[in-house]
N, C-alpha and C positions, 0 to 999 in steps of 0.2 A: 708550593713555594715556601720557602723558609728563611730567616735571617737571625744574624747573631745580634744575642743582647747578652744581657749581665742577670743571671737571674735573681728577684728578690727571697733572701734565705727565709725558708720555712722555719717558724718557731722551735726553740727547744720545749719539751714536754714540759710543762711548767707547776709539776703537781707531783709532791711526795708519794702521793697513794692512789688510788680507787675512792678511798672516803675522801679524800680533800679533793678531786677532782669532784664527786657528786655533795660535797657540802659546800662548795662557791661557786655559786652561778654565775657572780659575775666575773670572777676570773677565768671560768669558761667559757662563759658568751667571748669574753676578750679575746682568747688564745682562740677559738674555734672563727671567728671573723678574722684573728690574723694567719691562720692556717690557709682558709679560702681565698682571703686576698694575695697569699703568693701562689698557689695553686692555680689561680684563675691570669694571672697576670699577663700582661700583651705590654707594648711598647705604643706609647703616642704617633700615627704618622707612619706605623710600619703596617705593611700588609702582609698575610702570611701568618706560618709556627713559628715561634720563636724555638732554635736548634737547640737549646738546653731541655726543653721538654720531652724530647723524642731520644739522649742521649744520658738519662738517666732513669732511675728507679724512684723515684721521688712521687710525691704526691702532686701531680702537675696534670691540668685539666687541658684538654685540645679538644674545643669543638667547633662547628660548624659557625663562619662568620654568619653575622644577622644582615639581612640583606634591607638596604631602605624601600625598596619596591615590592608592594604588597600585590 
C-alpha cells in the first residue's frame, strides 16, 4: 500500500572537498543526520510507502514497518 506525500529534499553536498568533508566533523555529523533524516522519512498518520520513494533514484530508505506485538 502506498500514498502520496511531499518528499523532504535530501541535502546538497555540503563540502568543497574530501579534506573538508574529513576535517569537519561536525559539519558532517550535520549533513550525514540530515541525509538519513530525509531518506528514512514517513508521514504522521499515514500507513504504507510513501510513492516518492519508489519513483525515484534518490537515497530513500523503505523498510519493514515495526510492529507493536512482540
Amino acid at each position: 500500500m502506498t500514498y502520496q506525500a511531499t518528499p523532504q529534499p535530501v541535502p546538497d553536498w555540503a563540502f568543497d572537498s574530501f579534506d573538508d568533508w574529513r576535517n569537519d566533523q561536525h559539519r558532517r555529523d550535520a549533513y550525514n543526520a540530515a541525509e538519513r533524516a530525509a531518506a528514512a522519512q514517513t508521514s504522521l498518520g499515514k500507513v504504507g510507502i510513501p510513492e516518492f520513494k519508489l519513483t525515484s533514484n534518490g537515497p530513500r530508505v523503505v523498510a519493514r514497518p515495526r510492529s507493536s506485538r512482540r
